[in-house]
N, C-alpha and C positions, 0 to 999 in steps of 0.2 A: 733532188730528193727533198731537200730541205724546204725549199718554196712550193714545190706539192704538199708538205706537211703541213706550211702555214696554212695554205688556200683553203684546204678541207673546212678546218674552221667556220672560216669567213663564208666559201659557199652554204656550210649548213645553215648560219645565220642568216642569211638572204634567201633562200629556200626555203626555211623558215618564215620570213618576214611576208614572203607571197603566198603562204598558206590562208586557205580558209579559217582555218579556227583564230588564227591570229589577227586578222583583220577583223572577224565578230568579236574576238575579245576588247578589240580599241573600240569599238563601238557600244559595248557592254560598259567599258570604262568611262566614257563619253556621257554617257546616260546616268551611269551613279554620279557621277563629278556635278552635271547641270541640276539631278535631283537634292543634293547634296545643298548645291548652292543656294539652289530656288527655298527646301528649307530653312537656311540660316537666316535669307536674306527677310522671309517670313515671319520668323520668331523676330530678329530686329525692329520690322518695321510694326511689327505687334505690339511688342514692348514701348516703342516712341509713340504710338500712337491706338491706345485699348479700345476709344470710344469708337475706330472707324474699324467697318467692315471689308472682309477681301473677300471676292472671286475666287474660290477656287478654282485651280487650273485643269480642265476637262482635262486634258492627256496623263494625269498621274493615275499609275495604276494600284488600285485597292486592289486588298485583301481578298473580294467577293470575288473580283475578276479574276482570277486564278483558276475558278474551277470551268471556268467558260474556255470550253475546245476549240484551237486555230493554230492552222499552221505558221509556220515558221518564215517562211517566204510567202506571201500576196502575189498575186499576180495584179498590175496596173491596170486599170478600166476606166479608161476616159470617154467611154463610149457616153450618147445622152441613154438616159432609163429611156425603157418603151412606155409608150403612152398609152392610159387607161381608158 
């Protein structure tokens, strides 16, 4: 009875751990940590250096982008475009 009591636990947490929300969450997490970083590393290299220009990085998402509608999963399309 006793080792059935521990296991409960331990299954919820694994159960847990192969859930969907929990895998988008490390992924969510993922994204702010690299956004996070890529600003610090930004403001630093701005500060050592005022006079040079940066590239901003096409994949950060603005403000405006927000109100533009897409779902949440893509479907992959490696196909070629059709030709005009």
């Amino acid at each position: 009875m006793e080792s059935t009591r521990a296991e409960l636990p331990r299954r919820a947490v694994d159960d847990y751990k192969e859930s969907a929300g929990f895998k988008e969450g490390l992924k969510r997490m993922g994204r702010v940590t690299y956004e996070y970083s890529y600003r610090v590393t930004l403001a630093r290299f701005r500060s050592s250096h005022p006079d040079s220009e940066v590239e901003e990085d096409p994949f950060t998402i603005r403000p405006e982008d927000d109100s533009v509608p897409m779902e949440r999963q893509q479907a992959f399309d490696d196909l070629d475009p059709p030709k005009s």
